[in-house]
Residue, then its C-alpha position, 0 to 999 in steps of 0.5 A: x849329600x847336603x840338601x839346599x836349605x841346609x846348604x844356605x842355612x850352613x853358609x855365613x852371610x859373608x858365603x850367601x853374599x858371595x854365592x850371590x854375587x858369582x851367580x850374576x851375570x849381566x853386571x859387573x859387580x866387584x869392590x875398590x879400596x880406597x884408592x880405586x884398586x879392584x879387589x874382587x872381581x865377578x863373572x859378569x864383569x869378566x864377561x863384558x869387560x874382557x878381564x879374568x879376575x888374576x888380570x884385574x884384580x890389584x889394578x886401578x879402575x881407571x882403566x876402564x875409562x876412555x882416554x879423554x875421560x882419564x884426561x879429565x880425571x873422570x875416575x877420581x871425581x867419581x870417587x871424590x862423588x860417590x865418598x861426599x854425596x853418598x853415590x856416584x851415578x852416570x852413563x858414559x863410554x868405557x872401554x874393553x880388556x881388546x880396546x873396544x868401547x861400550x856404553x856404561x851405567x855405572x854407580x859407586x856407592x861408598x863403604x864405610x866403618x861404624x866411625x863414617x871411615x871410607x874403607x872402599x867403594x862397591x861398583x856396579x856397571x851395566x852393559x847398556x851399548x845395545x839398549x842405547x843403539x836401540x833407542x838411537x835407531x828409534x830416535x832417528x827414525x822419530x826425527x825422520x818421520x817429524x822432518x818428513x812431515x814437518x817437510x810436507x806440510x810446507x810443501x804443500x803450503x808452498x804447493x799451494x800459494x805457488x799454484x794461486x802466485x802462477x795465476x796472478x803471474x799468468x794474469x800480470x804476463x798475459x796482460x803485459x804481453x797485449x798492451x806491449x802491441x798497443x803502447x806508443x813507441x815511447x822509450x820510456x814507456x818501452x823502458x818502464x814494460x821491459x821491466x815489469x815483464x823481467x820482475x813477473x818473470x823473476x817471480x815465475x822461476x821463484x813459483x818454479x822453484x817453489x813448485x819444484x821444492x813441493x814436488x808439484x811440478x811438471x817433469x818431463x823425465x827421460x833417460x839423460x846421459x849426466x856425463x854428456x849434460x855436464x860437459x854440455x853446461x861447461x861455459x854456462x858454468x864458467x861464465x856464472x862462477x867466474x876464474x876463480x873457481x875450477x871445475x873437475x869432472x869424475x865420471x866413469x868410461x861406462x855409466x847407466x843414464x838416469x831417468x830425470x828432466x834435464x831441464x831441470x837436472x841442469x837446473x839444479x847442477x847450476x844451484x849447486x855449483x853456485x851454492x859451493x862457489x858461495x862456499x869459497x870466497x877465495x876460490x878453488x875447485x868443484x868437484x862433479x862426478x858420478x857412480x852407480x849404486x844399487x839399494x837393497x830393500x829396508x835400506x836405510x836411505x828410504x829408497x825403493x830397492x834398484x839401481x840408482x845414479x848418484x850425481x855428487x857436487x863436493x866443495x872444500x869451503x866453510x861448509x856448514x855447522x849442524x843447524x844450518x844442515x839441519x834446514x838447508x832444504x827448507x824453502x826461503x832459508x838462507x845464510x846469505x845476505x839480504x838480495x843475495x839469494x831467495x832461499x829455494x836453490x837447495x829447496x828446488x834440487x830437493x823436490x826435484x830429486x824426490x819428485x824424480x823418485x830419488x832422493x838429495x842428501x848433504x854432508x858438511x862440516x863448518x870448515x871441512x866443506x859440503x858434499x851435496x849428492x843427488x840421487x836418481x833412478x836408473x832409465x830403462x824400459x820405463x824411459x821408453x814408456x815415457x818417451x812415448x807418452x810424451x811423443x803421443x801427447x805432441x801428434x802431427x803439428x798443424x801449421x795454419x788452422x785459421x780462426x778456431x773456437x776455443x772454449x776457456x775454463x777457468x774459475x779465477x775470473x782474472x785468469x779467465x779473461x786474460x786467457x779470452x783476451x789472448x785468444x782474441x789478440x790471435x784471431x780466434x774465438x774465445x768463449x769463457x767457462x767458469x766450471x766445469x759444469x758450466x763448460x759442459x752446459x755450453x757444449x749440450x747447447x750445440x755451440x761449435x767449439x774446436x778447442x778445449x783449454x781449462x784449467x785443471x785446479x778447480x772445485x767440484x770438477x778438476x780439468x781432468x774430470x772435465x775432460x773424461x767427461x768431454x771424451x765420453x760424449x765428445x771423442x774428438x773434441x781435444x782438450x788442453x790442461x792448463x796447470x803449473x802443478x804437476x797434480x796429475x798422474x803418470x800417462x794423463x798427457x797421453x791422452x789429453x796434452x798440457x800448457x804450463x802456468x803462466x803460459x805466453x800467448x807464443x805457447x798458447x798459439x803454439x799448444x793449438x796448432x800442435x792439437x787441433x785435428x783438421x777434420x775437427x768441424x764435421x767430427x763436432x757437427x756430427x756428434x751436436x747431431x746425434x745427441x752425444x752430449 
């Protein structure tokens, strides 16, 4: 038997070359002549390409290349590269003996005689389909993280000017509201009030909208039968899309209901509706339908594991190229013209359907038209659950509780005294607080208060720790939450109900007849009495 060393040492170069070349597996090496017919062949390149070596061996390396690249003559460049600089290098598809492609690192290197001839070509090819998936996946889930923060640092940008834009509205609307009761009846004075009071109103749906896009909004969620909510907006929606444009319902005999707010699902069918109505200036047919789905754990959309309604918008119109799709949700981003839109439509839609514990994708092709899918979980005992919070949070209305004492907290000053001036236009008392730690000093010195409303957004003490702080010493003193930001969490207005920024003095009224208790004096006087607070 002949020992290895001996073995190698009795080989030609050309031998050890060969034995080299056959022992690698994960390349595809082998030669071309000068034309690019294959004359040697491989196991590694059979393993991966597909080809035995009788199969290949006399054929042109061409048939490697997709169709396209062969359109392009891709193959004879790469040799006229490879012969003038010295080597061809790239990544490309090619394609498979079965037909099928995989992704390529491929170099040519030129093989010359003594006298600079070209007598062929030595080819080297690299599997790389998995490696370029890989970092495919991983570049995807980079851009998604980045688009995720990118999106919640606007979101809490626009949480945040919505929020102080809601105080200066509550201010402008309140004040409006009380001297409309004082003004003269002149018509153009009337004329000049109406407007102001539209334009401030104008700006609530904007910090809605806002509000809605930062997921800071307040939603009252329940279980909604989408088929039933869309047959319901069916003049709504012919009236704002106009004869041109046709609506189709796809809606199965038997579906789950969503847990969503339908105020605000209504809301954003409407957005969509008119988005793809926008889409076709010629006119033409919407197409509205429902499915349900279940999503597995890990999967790739980013929703938690469940059932799921997915509520789908479809339009053949211009549709949109890459980088509109890219920022179409971002809030103030438009293509339409100047008035024409504010940008929050597809923003809204967005936060609510995240807000709701969902999730809003699009789909579109510039020419091909754009599928807009807005997905929600499906309502079950958690529907229930709500629906009592909610239902415990209203209690028995009062009809007439005569003058109260209300004690309003606040720390914008302007906020503060629009909400006392309201309170005194009905008839009650209003006493201002600040803080929070203001408010509870005013309580300690024995002042009778029936009522408290604060304002939930404050430094040092938030509302909500100002009324934990109130039912501890003061069981049943009610407290109202004042908020246009949905900061609080799930089953808070079970214990303590809200009022929504900015609030009309109707609403305010309206709060305080739902939650003063008519035993409200004696149950105060007792606490003042044995030292609670």
């Amino acid at each position: 038997m002949v020992q290895p060393d001996r073995l190698a040492a009795s080989l030609t170069e050309e031998g050890r070359y060969q034995l080299l070349i056959e022992a690698v597996t994960d390349c595809a090496i082998y030669m071309l002549g000068p034309t690019g017919i294959v004359t040697s062949w491989n196991p590694g390149a059979q393993r991966f390409k597909g080809y035995a070596p009788a199969e290949i061996i006399g054929q042109h390396f061409s048939r490697f290349y997709t169709e396209e690249d062969q359109k392009t003559g891709l193959p004879a460049r790469a040799l006229e590269i490879a012969e003038r600089e010295g080597k061809f290098e790239n990544e490309g598809w090619r394609v498979r003996k079965d037909g099928t492609r995989f992704w390529a690192y491929v170099v040519i290197d030129p093989i010359r005689r003594s006298s600079d001839e070209v007598i062929g070509f030595a080819k080297i090819t690299r599997d790389l389909t998995e490696r370029r998936e890989a970092q495919q996946k991983l570049d995807k889930t980079r851009e998604a993280l980045l688009h995720s923060q990118k999106m919640d640092a606007i979101g809490q940008l626009t949480g945040g000017i919505a929020h102080d834009f809601n105080n200066l509205l509550m201010v402008v609307i309140g004040s409006l509201e009380l001297m409309r009761k004082r003004l003269p009846d002149d018509p153009k004075l009337m004329a000049l009030h109406k407007n102001a009071v539209q334009g401030a109103q104008r700006g609530a749906t904007i910090t809605k909208r806002m509000l809605a896009f930062a997921r800071r909004q307040s939603l009252r969620r329940e279980a909604v039968d989408i088929a039933q909510l869309v047959h319901g907006m069916t003049d709504l929606l012919e009236r704002s899309l106009g004869p041109s444009v046709h609506i189709e319902t796809r809606f199965p005999l038997l579906i789950e209901r969503a847990l969503v707010d339908a105020n605000q699902l209504e809301m954003a069918v409407l957005n969509l509706t008119v988005n793809a109505r926008d889409a076709m200036p010629a006119g033409g047919r919407i197409v509205i339908a429902t499915r349900e789905e279940s999503i597995a754990a890990g999967d790739a959309s980013g929703l938690k594991p469940g059932r799921y309604i997915c509520l789908a918008v479809r339009d053949p119109g211009t549709g949109m190229d890459e980088e509109t799709l890219k920022r179409a949700t971002e809030p103030f981003f438009t293509t339409k013209g100047v008035g024409k839109g504010t940008g929050l439509g597809l923003s809204m839609v967005h936060g609510v359907a995240e807000q709701s514990g969902g999730r809003f994708t699009l789909q579109s092709r510039t020419g091909e038209g754009t599928t807009a899918e807005i997905w929600l979980p499906v309502a079950g005992t958690q529907a229930h659950a709500l629906d009592q919070i909610q239902r415990s949070a209203v209690g028995d209305a009062v009809v007439d509780h005569g003058s109260l004492v209300v004690l309003a907290v606040d720390d914008d000053a302007l906020v503060l005294t629009n909400t006392i001036a309201m309170l005194d236009d009905l008839g009650h008392t209003g006493l201002p607080a600040s803080s929070g730690q203001e408010a509870l000093d005013i309580l300690r010195r024995g002042d009778l208060v029936d009522v408290v409303i604060t304002d939930q957004v404050m430094p040092r003490m938030t509302g909500l720790q100002l009324a934990e702080a109130i039912q501890k010493a003061l069981p049943g003193l009610p407290v109202i939450l004042a908020t246009g930001y949905a900061e609080m969490e799930p089953g808070v207005e079970a214990r303590w109900p809200k009022i929504l920024k900015p609030f009309t003095e109707a609403e305010l009224a309206e709060q305080l007849a739902r939650i003063v208790p008519e035993t409200r004096k004696s149950r105060l006087l007792l606490n003042f009495r044995t030292g609670k607070i």
